[in-house]
Legacy VTK file of the C-alpha trace (Angstrom):
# vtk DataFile Version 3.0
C-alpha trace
ASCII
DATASET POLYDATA
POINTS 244 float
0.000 0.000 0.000
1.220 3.532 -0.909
2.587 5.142 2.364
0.535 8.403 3.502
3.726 10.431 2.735
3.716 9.707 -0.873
0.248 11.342 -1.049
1.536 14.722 1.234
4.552 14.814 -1.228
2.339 15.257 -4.528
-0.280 17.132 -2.598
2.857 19.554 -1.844
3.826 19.151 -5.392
0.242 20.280 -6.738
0.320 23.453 -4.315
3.787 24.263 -5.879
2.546 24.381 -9.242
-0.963 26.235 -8.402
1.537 29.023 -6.375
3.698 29.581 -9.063
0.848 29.932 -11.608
-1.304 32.089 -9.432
2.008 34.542 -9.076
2.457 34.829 -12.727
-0.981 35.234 -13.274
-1.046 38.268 -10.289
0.932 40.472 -13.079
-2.247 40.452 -14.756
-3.971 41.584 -12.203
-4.726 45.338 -11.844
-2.789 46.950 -8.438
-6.251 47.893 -7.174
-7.612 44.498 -6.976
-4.260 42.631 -6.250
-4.809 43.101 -2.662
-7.780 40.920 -2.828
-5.328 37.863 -4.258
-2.675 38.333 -1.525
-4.043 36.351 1.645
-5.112 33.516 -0.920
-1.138 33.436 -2.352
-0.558 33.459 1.939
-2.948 31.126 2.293
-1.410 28.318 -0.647
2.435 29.485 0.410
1.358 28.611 4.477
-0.496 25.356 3.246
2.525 24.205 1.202
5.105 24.398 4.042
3.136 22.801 6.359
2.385 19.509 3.445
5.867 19.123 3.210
6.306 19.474 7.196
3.413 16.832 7.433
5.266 14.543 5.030
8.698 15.011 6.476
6.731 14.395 9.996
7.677 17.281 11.360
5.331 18.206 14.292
2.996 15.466 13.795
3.536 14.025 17.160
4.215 16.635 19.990
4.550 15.160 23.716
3.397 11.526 22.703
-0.469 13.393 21.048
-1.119 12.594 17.418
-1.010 16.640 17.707
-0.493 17.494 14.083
0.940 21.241 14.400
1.486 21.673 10.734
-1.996 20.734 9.769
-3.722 23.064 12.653
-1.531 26.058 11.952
-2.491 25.513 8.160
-6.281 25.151 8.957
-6.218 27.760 11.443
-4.652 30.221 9.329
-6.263 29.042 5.806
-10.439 28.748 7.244
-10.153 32.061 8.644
-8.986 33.851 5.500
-11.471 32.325 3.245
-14.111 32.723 4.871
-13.353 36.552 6.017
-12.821 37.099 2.277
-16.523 35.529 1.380
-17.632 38.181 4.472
-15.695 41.008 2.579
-16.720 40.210 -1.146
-20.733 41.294 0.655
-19.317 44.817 1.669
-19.773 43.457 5.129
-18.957 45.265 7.933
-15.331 44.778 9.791
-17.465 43.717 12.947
-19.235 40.569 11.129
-15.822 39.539 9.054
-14.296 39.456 12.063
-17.008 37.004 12.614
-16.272 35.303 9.507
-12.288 34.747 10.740
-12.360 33.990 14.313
-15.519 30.875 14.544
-13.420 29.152 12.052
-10.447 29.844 15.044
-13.037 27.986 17.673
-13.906 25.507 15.251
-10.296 24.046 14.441
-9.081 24.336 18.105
-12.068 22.827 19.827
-12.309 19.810 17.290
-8.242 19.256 17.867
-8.574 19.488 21.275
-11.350 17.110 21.423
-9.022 14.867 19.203
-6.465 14.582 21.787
-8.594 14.602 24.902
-10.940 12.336 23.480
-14.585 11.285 25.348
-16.612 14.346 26.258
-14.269 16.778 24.591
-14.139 15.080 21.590
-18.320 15.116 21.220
-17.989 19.070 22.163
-15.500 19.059 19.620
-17.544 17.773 16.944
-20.493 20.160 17.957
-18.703 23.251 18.342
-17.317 22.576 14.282
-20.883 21.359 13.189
-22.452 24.674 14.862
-19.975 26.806 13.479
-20.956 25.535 9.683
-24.432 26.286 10.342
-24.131 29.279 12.118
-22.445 30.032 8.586
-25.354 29.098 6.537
-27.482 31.422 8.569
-25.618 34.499 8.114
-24.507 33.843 4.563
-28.082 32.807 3.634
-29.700 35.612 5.789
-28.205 38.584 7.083
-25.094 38.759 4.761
-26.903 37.955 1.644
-29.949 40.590 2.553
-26.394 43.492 2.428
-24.995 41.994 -0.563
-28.143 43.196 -2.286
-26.473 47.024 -2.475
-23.339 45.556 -4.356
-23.621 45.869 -7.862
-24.294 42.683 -10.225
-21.401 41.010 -10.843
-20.092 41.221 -7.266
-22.508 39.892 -5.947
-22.941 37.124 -7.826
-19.117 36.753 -6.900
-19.997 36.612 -3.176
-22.672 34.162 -4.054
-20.564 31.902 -6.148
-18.196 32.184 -3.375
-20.489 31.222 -0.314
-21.619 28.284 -2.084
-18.095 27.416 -3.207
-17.195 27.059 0.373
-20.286 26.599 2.355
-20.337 22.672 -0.257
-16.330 22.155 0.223
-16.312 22.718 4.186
-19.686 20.841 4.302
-18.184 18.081 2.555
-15.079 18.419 4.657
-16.622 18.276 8.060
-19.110 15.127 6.670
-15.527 13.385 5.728
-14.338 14.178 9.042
-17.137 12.684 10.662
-16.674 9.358 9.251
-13.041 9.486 9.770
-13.226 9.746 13.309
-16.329 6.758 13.675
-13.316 4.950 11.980
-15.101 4.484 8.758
-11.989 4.399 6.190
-8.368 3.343 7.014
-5.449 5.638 7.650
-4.081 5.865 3.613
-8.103 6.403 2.179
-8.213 9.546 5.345
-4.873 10.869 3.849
-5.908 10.519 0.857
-9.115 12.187 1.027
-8.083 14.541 3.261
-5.324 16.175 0.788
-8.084 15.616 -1.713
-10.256 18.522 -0.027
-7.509 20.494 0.880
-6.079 21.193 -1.990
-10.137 21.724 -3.564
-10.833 24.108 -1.259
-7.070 26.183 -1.061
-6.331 25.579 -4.631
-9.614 25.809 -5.822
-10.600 28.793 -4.252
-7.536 30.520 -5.090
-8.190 30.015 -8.784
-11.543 30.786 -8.644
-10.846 34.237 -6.860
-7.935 35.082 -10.003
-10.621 34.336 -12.498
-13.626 36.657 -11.077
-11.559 39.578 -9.394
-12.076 41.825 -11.618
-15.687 41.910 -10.848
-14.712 43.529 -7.235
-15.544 47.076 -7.634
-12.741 49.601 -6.715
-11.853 52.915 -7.897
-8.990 54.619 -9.656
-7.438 54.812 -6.799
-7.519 51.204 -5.449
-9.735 52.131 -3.157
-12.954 49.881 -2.231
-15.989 51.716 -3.421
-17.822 49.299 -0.996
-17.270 52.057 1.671
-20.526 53.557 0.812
-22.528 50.506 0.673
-21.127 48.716 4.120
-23.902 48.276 6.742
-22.024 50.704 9.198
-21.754 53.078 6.744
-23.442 56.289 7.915
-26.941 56.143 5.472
-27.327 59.484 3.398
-29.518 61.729 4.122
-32.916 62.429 2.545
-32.758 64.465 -0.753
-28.469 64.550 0.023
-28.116 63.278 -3.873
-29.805 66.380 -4.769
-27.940 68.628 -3.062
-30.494 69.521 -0.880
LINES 1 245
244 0 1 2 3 4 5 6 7 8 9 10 11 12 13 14 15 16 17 18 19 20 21 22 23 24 25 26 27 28 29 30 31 32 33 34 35 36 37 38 39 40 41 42 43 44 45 46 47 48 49 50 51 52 53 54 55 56 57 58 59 60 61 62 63 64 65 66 67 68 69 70 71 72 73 74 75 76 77 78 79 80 81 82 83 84 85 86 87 88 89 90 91 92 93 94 95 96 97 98 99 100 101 102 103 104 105 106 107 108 109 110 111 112 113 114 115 116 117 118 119 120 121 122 123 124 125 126 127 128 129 130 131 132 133 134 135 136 137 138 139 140 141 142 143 144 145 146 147 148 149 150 151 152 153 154 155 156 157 158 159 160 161 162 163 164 165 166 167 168 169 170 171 172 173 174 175 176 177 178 179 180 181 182 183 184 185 186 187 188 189 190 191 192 193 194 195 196 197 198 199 200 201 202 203 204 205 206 207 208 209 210 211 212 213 214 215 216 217 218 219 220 221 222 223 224 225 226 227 228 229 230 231 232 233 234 235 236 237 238 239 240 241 242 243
């Protein structure tokens, strides 16, 4: 049987490639949306050192605990960008993004913590990261969506695209996750699978987010024309467009 290293090696191998396309492609990019691209090149970069850390088993077992360091610090830092990005393409206020990056923060340290401790803390584990997906669904499908209406067309159907995108990967992530922890599939099928979603939901996102920024709406200047339509945005006052 192929050794779970083998399958961290060419998932590091794929992330190589995707990185050093995705940097070519950023010269393409106009300066005023580039900073949009930038945590999702941090995102790949931090998920490629910690494959090859993984694969090298480095910081996979920490005081005798199947503590995977690598793979936390990658989920930690990757989850929390993502999704404060999906927050951000809805001209969201920075109060609910920063939302949007620290549940997924909870989620990844409760569930690892309820790995190693195991018994109670491993069920509170498992609810905390269930919860924290479905408190997403409720403020992507309610709240967030109901302010992405002032964005103009084509970013919003970016957000939307977006939500989805992620909202189906993680969903199918956590679902995975479940099964691999009632001991459903052996170790080299849970590696496998595992670098499977990773790289769908770093890689994927990544190059979905090159393809569709230039439907973010900036000015001239760089600057995010969101400002006007952000929920704590002070509202104009009546009869203000006409100079009143």
């Amino acid at each position: 049987m192929i050794e779970s290293s083998v399958v961290f090696w060419a998932s590091a191998a794929v992330q190589a490639v995707a990185l050093v396309v995705l940097l070519g492609w950023l010269r393409e990019i106009s300066a005023s949306r580039r900073q949009y691209c930038y945590p999702v090149l941090v995102v790949l970069g931090v998920s490629l050192v910690a494959t090859v850390l993984i694969a090298l088993g480095v910081g996979t077992d920490i005081g005798g605990t199947s503590l995977d360091a690598p793979g936390i610090a990658d989920d930690l830092i990757a989850y929390s960008v993502l999704w404060g990005i999906t927050a951000l393409l809805a001209g969201e206020s920075r109060r609910m993004v920063g939302v949007f990056v620290v549940v997924p923060v909870v989620q990844v340290v409760a569930f690892n913590g309820g790995v190693i401790l195991g018994g109670t803390a491993g069920i509170v584990g498992l609810f905390v990261m269930i919860v924290g997906q479905v408190l997403f669904a409720y403020l992507l499908l309610g709240r967030v969506w109901e302010r992405a209406q002032r964005l103009p067309d084509r970013q919003r159907l970016l957000h939307w695209k977006a939500r989805n995108l992620l909202l189906f990967l993680i969903g199918m992530l956590i679902a995975f996750t479940l099964l691999s922890v009632a001991q459903v599939f052996d170790e080299f099928v849970v590696s496998t699978v595992g670098a499977y979603m990773d790289l769908l939901i770093r890689v994927g996102f990544a190059g979905f987010l090159f393809a569709n920024v230039d439907a973010i709406e900036v000015d001239d200047a760089g600057d995010e024309l969101l400002d006007a339509v952000r929920p704590d945005a002070e509202p104009d006052r009546p009869g203000a467009a006409r100079g009143d």
